[in-house]
SERO-4910 file (N, C-alpha, C, O; in steps of 0.05 Angstrom, whole numbers):
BEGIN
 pado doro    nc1    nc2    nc3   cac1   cac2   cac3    cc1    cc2    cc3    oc1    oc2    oc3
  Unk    A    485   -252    439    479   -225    430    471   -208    455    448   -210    463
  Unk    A    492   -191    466    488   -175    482    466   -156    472    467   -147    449
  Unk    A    445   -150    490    423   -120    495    440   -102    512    451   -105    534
  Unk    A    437    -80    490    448    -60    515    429    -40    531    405    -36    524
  Unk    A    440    -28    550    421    -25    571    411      8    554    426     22    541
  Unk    A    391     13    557    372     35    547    377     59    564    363     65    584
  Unk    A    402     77    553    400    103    569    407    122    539    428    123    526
  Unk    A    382    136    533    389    161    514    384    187    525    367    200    538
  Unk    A    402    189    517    409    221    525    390    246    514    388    247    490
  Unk    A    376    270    532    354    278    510    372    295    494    396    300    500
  Unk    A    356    307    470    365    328    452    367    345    455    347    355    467
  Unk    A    385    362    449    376    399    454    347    401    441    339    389    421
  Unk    A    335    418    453    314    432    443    282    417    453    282    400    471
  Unk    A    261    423    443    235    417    465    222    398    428    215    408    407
  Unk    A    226    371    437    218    345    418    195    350    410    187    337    390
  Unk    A    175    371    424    145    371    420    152    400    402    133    415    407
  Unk    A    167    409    388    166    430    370    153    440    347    131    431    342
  Unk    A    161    455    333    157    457    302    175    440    287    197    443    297
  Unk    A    176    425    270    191    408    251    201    428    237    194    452    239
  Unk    A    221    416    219    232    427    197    217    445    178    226    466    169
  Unk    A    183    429    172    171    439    149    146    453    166    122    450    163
  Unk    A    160    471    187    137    489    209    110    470    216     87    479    211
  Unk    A    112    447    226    102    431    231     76    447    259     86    469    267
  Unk    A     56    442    270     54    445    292     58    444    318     65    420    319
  Unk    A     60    453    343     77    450    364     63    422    374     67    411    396
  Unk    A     49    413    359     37    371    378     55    357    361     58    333    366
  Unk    A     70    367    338     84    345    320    103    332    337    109    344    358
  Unk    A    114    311    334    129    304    356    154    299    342    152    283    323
  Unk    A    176    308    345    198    308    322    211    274    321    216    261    301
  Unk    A    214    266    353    224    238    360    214    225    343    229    216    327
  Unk    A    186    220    341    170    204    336    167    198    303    160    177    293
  Unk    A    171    220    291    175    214    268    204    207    258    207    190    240
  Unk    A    228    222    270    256    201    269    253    175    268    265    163    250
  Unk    A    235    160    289    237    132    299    228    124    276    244    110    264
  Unk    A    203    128    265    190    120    241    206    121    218    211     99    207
  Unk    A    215    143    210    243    134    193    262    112    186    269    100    167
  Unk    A    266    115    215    281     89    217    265     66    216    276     57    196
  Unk    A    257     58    219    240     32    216    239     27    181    247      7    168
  Unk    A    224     55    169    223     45    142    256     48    133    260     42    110
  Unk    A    275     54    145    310     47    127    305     13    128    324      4    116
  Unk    A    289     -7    138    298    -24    123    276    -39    108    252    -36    115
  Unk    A    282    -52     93    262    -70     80    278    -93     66    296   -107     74
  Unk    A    260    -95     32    272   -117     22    302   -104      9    305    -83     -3
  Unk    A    324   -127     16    346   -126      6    364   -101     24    387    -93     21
  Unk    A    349    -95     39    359    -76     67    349    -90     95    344    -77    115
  Unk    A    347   -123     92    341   -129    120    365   -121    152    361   -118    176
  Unk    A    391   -119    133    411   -114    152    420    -96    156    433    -92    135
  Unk    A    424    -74    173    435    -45    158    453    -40    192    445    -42    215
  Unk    A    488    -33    177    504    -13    190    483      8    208    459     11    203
  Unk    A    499     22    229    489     43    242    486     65    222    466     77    216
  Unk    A    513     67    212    517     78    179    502     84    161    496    105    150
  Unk    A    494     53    157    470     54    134    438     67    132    424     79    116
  Unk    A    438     52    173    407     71    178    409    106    179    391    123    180
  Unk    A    436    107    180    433    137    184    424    153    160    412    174    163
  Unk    A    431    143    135    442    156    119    412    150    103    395    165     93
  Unk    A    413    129    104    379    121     89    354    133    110    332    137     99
  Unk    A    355    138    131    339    154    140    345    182    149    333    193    168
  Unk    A    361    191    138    372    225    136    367    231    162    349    246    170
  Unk    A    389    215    182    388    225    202    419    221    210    431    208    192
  Unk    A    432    228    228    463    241    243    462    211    254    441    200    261
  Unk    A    489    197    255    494    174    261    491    167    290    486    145    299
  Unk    A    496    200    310    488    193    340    459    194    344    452    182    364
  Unk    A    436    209    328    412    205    325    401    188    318    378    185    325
  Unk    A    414    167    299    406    146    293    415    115    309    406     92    305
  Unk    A    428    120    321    442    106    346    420    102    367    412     80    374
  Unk    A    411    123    377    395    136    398    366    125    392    354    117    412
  Unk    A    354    123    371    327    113    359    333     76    356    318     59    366
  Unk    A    356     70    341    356     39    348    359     29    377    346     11    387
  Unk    A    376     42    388    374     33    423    352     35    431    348     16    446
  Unk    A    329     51    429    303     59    434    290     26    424    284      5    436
  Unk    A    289     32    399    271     -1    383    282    -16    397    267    -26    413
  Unk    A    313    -27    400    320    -45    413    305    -61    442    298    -84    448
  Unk    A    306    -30    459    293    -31    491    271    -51    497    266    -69    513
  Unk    A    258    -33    465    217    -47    460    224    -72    454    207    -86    465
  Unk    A    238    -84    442    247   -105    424    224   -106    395    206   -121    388
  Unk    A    239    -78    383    226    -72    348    251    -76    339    255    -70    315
  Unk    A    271    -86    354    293    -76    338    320    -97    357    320   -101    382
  Unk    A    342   -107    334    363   -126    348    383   -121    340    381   -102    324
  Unk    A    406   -130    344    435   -129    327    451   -160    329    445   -181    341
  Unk    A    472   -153    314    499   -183    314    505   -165    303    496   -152    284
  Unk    A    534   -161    327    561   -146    311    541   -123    305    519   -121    316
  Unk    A    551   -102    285    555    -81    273    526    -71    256    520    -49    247
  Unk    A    513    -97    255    492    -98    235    457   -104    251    448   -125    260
  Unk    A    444    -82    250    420    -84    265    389    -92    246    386    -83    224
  Unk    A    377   -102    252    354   -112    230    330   -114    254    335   -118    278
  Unk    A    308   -110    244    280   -109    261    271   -140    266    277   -160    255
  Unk    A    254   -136    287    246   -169    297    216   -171    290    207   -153    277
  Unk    A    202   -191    296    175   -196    284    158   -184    296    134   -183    289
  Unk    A    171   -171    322    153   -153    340    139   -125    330    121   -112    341
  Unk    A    158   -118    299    148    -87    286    115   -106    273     92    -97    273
  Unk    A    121   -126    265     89   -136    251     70   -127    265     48   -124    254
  Unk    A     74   -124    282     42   -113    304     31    -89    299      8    -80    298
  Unk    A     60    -76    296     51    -48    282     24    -46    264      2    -37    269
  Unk    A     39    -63    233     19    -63    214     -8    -81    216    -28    -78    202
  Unk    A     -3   -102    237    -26   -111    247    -53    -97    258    -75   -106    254
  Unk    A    -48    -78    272    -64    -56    281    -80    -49    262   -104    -55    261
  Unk    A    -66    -34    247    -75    -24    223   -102    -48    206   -127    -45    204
  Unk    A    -85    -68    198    -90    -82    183   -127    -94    198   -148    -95    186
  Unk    A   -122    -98    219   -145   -112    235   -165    -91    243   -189    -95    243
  Unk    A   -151    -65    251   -176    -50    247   -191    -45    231   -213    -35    237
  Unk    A   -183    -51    200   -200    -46    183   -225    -53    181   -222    -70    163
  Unk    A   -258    -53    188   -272    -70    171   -270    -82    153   -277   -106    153
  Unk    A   -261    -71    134   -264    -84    100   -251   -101     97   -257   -115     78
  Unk    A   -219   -114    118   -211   -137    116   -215   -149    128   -201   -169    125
  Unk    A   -237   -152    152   -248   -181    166   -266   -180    146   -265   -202    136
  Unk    A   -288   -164    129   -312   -161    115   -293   -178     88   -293   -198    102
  Unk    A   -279   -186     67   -271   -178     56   -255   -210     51   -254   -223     30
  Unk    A   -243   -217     80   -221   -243     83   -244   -267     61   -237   -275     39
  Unk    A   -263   -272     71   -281   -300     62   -293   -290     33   -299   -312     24
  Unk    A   -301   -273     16   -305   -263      1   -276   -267    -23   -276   -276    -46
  Unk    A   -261   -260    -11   -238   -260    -29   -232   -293    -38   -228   -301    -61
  Unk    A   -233   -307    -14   -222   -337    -12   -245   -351    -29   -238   -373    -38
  Unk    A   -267   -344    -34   -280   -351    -56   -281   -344    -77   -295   -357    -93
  Unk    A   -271   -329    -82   -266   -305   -112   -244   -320   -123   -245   -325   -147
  Unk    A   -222   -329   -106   -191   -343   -120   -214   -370   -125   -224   -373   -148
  Unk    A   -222   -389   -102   -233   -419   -111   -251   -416   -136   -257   -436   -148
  Unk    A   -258   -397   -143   -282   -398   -160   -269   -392   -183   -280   -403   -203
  Unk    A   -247   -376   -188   -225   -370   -218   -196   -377   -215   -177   -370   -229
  Unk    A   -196   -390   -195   -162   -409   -205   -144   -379   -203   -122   -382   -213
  Unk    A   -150   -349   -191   -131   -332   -209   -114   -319   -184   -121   -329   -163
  Unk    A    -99   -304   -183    -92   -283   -157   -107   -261   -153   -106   -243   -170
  Unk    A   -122   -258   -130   -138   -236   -120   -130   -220   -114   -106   -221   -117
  Unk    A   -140   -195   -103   -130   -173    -85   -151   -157    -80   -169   -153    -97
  Unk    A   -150   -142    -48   -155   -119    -39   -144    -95    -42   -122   -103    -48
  Unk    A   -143    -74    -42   -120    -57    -49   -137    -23    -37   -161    -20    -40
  Unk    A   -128    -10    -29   -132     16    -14   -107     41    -25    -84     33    -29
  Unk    A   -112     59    -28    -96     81    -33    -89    101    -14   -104    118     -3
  Unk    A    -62     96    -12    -40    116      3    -25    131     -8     -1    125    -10
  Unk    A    -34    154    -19    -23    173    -31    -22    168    -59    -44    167    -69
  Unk    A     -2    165    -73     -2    161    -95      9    132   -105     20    125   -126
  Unk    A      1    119    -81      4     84    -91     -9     68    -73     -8     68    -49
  Unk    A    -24     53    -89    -33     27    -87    -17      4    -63      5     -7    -66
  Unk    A    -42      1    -33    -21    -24    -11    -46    -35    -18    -68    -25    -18
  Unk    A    -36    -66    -24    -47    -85    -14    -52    -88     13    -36    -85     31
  Unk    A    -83    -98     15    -95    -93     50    -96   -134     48    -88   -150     65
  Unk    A   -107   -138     27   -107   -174     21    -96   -185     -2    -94   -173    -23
  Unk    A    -89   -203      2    -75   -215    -21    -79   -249    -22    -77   -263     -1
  Unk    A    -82   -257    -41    -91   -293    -45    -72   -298    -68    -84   -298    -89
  Unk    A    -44   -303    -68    -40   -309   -101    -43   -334   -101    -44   -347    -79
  Unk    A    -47   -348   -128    -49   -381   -142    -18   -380   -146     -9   -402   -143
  Unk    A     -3   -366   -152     23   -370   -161     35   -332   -164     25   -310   -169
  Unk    A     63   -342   -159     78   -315   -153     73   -301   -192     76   -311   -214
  Unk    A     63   -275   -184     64   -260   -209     75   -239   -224     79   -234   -248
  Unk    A     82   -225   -194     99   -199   -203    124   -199   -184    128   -208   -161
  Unk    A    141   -183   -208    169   -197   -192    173   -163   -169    193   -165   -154
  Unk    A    161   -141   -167    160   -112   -156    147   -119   -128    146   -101   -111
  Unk    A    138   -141   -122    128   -143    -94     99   -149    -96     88   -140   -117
  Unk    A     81   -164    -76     58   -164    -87     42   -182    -53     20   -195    -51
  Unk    A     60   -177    -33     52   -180     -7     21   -169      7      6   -161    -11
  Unk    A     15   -168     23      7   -154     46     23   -132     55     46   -135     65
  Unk    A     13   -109     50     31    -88     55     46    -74     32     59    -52     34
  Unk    A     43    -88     13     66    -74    -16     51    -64    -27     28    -69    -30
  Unk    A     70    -40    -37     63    -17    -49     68    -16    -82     90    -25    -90
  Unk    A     46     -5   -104     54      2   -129     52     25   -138     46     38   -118
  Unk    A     52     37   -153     41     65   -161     14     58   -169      8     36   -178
  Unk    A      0     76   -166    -26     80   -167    -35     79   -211    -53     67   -224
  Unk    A    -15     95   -218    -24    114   -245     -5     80   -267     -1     83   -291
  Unk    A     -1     64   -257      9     47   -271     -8     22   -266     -1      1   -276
  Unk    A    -35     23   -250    -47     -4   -246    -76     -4   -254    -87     18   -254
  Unk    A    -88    -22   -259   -122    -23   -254   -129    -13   -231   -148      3   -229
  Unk    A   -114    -24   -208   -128    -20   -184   -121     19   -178   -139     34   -173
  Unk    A   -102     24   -180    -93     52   -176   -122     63   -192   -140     75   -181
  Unk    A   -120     57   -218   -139     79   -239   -169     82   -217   -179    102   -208
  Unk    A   -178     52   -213   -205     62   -197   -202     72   -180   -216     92   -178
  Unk    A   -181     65   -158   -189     87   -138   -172    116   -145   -169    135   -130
  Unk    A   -169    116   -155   -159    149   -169   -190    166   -178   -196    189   -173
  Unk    A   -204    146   -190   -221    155   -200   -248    161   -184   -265    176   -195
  Unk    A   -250    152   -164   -271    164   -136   -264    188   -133   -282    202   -125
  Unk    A   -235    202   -136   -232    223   -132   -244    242   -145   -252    238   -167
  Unk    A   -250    274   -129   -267    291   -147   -246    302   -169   -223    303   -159
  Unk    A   -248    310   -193   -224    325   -200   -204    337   -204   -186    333   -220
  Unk    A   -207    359   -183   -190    364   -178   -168    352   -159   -144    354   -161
  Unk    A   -182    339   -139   -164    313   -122   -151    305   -139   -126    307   -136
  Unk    A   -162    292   -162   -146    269   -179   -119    282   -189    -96    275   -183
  Unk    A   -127    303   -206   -105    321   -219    -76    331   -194    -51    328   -195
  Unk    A    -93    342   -172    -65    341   -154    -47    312   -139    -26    307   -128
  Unk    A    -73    298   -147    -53    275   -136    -34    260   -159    -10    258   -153
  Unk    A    -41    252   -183    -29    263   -206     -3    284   -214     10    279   -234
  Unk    A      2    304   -201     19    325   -205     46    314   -185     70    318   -191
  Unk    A     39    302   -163     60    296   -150     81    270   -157    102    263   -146
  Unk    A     68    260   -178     78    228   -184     99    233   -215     92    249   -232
  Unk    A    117    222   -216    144    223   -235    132    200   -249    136    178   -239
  Unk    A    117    205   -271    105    178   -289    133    163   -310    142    169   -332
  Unk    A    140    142   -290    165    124   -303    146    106   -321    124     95   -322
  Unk    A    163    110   -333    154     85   -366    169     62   -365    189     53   -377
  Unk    A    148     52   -340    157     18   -331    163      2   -357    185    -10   -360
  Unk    A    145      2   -375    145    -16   -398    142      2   -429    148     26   -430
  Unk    A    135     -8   -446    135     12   -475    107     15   -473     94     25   -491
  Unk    A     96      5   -451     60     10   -460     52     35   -443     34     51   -452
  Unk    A     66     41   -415     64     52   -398     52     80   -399     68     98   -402
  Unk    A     21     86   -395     13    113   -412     34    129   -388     38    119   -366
  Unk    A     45    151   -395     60    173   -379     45    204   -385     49    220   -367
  Unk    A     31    212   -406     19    236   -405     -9    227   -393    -26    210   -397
  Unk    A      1    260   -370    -23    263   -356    -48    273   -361    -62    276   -342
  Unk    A    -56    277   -381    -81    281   -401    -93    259   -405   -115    252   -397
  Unk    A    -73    243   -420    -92    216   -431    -99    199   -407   -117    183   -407
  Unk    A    -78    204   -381    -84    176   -361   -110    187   -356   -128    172   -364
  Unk    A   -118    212   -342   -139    225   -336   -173    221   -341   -194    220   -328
  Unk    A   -160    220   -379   -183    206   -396   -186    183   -395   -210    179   -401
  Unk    A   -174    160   -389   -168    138   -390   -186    126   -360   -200    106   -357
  Unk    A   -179    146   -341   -187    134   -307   -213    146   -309   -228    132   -296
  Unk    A   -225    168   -320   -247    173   -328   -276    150   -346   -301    147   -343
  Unk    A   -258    143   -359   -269    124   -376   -275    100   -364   -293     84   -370
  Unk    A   -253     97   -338   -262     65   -337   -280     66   -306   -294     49   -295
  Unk    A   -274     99   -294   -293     96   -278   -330     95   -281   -349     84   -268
  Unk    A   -325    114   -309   -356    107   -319   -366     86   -320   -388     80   -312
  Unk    A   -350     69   -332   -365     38   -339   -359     20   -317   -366     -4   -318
  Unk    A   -345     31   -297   -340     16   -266   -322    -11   -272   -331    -32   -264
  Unk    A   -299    -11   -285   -276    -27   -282   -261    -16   -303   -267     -3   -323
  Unk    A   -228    -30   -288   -212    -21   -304   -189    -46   -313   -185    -67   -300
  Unk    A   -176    -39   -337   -163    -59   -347   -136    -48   -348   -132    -24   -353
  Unk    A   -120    -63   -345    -88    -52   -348    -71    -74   -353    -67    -92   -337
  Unk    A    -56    -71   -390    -44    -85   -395    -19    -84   -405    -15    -74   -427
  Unk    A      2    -95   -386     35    -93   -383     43    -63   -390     56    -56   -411
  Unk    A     32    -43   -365     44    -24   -365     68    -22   -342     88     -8   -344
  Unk    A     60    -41   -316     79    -39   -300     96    -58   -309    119    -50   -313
  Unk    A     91    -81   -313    119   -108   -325     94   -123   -346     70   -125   -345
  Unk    A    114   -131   -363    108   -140   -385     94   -162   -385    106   -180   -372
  Unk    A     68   -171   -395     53   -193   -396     34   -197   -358     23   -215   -345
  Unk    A     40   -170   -354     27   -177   -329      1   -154   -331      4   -131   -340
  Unk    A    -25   -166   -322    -47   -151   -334    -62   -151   -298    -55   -161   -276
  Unk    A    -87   -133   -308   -100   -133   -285   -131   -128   -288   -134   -118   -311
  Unk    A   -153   -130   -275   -177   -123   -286   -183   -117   -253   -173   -130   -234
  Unk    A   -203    -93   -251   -201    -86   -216   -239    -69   -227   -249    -61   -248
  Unk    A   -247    -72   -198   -269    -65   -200   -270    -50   -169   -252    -59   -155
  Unk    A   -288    -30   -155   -294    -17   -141   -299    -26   -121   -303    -49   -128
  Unk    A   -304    -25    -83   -313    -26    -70   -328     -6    -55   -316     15    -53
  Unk    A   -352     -6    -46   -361     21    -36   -368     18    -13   -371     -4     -2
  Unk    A   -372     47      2   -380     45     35   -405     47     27   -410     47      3
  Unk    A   -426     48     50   -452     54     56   -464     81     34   -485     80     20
  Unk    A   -442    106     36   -447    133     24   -444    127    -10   -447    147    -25
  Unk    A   -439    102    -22   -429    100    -56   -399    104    -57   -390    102    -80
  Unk    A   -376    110    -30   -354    124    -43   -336    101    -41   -336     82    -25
  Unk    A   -316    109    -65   -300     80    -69   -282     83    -53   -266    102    -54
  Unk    A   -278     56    -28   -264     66    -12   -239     33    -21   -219     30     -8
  Unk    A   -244     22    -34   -219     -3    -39   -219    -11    -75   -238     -3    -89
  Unk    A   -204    -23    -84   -206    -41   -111   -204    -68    -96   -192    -74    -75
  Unk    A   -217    -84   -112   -217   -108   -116   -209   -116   -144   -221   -109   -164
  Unk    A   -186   -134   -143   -173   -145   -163   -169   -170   -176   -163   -183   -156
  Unk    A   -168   -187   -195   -149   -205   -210   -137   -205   -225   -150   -203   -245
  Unk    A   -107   -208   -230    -86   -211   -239    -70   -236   -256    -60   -255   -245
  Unk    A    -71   -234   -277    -56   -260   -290    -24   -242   -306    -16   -219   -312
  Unk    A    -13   -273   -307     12   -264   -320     11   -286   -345     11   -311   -344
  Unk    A     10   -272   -361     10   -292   -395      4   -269   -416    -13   -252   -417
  Unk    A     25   -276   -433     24   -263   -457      7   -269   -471     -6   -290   -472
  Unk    A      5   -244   -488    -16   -250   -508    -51   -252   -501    -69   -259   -517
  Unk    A    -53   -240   -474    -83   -246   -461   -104   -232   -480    -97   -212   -492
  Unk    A   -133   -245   -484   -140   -216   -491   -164   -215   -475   -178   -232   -464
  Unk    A   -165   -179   -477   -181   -174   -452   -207   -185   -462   -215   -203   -448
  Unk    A   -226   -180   -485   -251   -184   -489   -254   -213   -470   -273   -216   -455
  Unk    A   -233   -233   -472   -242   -262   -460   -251   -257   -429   -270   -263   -416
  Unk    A   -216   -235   -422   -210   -235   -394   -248   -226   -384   -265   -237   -370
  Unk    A   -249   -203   -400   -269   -194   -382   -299   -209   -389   -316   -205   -373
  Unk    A   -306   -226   -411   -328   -238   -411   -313   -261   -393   -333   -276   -392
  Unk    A   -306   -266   -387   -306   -288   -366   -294   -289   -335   -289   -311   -325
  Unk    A   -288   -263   -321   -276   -254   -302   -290   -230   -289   -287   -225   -265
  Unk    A   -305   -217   -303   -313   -195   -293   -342   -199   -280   -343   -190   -257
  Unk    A   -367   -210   -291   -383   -219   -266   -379   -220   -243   -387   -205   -226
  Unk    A   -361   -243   -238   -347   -255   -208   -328   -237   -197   -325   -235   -172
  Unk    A   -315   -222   -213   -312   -196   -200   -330   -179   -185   -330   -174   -162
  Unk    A   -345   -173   -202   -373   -155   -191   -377   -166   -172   -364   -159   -152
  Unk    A   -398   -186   -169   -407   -197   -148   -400   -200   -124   -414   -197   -104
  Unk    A   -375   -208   -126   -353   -207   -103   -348   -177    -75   -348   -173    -50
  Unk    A   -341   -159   -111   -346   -120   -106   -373   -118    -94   -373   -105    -73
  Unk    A   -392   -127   -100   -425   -120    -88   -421   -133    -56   -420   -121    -35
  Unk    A   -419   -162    -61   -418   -165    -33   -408   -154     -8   -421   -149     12
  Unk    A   -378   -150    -15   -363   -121      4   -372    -99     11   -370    -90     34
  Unk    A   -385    -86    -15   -401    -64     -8   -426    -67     11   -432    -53     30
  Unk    A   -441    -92     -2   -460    -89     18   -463    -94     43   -480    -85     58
  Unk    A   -438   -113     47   -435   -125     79   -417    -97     96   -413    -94    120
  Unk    A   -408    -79     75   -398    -54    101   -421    -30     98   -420    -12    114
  Unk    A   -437    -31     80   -466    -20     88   -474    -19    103   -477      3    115
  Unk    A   -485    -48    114   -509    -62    126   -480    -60    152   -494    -58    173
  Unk    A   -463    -60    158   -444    -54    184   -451    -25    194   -459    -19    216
  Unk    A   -446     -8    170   -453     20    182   -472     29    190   -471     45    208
  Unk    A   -499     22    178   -526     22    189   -529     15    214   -543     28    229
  Unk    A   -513    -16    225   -516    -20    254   -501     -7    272   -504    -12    296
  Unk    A   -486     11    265   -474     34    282   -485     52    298   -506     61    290
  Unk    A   -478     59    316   -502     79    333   -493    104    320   -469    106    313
  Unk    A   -506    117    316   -510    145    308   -481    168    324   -480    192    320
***
């Protein structure tokens, strides 16, 4: 597999411009192309034509040429023949991310006792816009067939974990973040009016957990409880997840939801007692 040698040609015009959507003159136009491209591939798009990245990242096939030769250079990026796919070198990317967090070194040993102690699949989970990434993940067994990695994304307004952290939001936050989302009716349970979810994320933030059952896929449930910073604000869910019909919650939650809690307290309190030792 030939590398080819790294000469791009610049673009007309000054890369540090206004964007399309009157961006500011620090936006960097390159820089978000490149990013584009990176997300054209994923699952069931590990391989993609020049073609394909172009078109899935709405960019001109010599622009998109120009950005994989670039990844290539770094080695984020390879080919065979005709067909280019990313190398393990983009992981670092989300590594960054991932390791800077407090809450997932605070968070890693906490969780790994939370699965030993209920046999169940855990999770961390943080909100990016209007969906739910897993920051940790422990499953006992594969549960959802939509993805359920480090790094995967769900909708927020279809999960336990989405409803709490939706629900830290002040109101009106909530409602606009809400307005931007196309409520698909994953399943026949799937609430889709935005009134009732409202009431619903309301309700379970009062009593500080939430339950959600086979709205995103059928027989797959969730019970998620809060994490907080130092200030009270919910800055993660903490989750368990089973897949079995017929569950019912009164059991789920007299016998899951303590060890939930406790789990949620500890997080909170160990990135408390972090921020306190912070210098001012």
């Amino acid at each position: 597999m030939a590398r080819q040698s790294l000469q791009v040609p610049v673009e007309s015009g000054d890369d540090e411009g206004e964007g399309a959507s009157g961006s500011p003159r620090q936006f960097v136009n390159g820089f978000a192309r490149g990013l584009k491209v990176i997300r054209a591939f994923g699952e069931g798009a590990e391989r993609l034509t020049l073609t394909q990245v172009a078109g899935r990242a709405g960019l001109t096939r010599a622009g998109a040429r120009r950005l994989l030769l670039t990844l290539e250079e770094l080695g984020y990026a390879s080919h065979i023949g005709r067909q280019y796919f990313l190398t393990p070198k983009v992981l670092s990317l989300g590594y960054a991310y991932i390791s800077s967090m407090p809450l997932w070194n605070i968070a890693q040993p906490i969780l790994g006792r939370l699965v030993q102690e209920t046999n169940e699949t855990c999770s961390v989970s943080v909100l990016d816009d209007t969906d739910v990434v897993y920051i940790l993940r422990i499953p006992v067994r594969r549960i959802l067939s939509v993805g359920g990695n480090v790094g995967s994304r769900l909708p927020a307004y279809a999960t336990s974990m989405g409803r709490i952290l939706l629900g830290g939001m002040a109101p009106q936050e909530m409602a606009n973040n809400l307005s931007k989302v196309d409520m698909v009716p994953y399943t026949r349970s799937t609430i889709t009016d935005a009134a009732k979810l409202k009431k619903v994320i309301a309700q379970d933030h009062e009593r500080g957990w939430s339950w959600v059952d086979g709205e995103l896929e059928e027989h797959i449930c969730g019970l998620s409880v809060p994490v907080h910073d130092g200030e009270k604000k919910i800055i993660a869910a903490l989750n368990i997840s089973f897949n079995r019909p017929r569950i019912s919650r009164e059991a789920v939650v007299k016998k899951y939801l303590p060890a939930l809690k406790l789990a949620a307290d500890q997080m909170s309190r160990s990135m408390t007692m972090r921020e306190q030792r912070l210098p001012a």
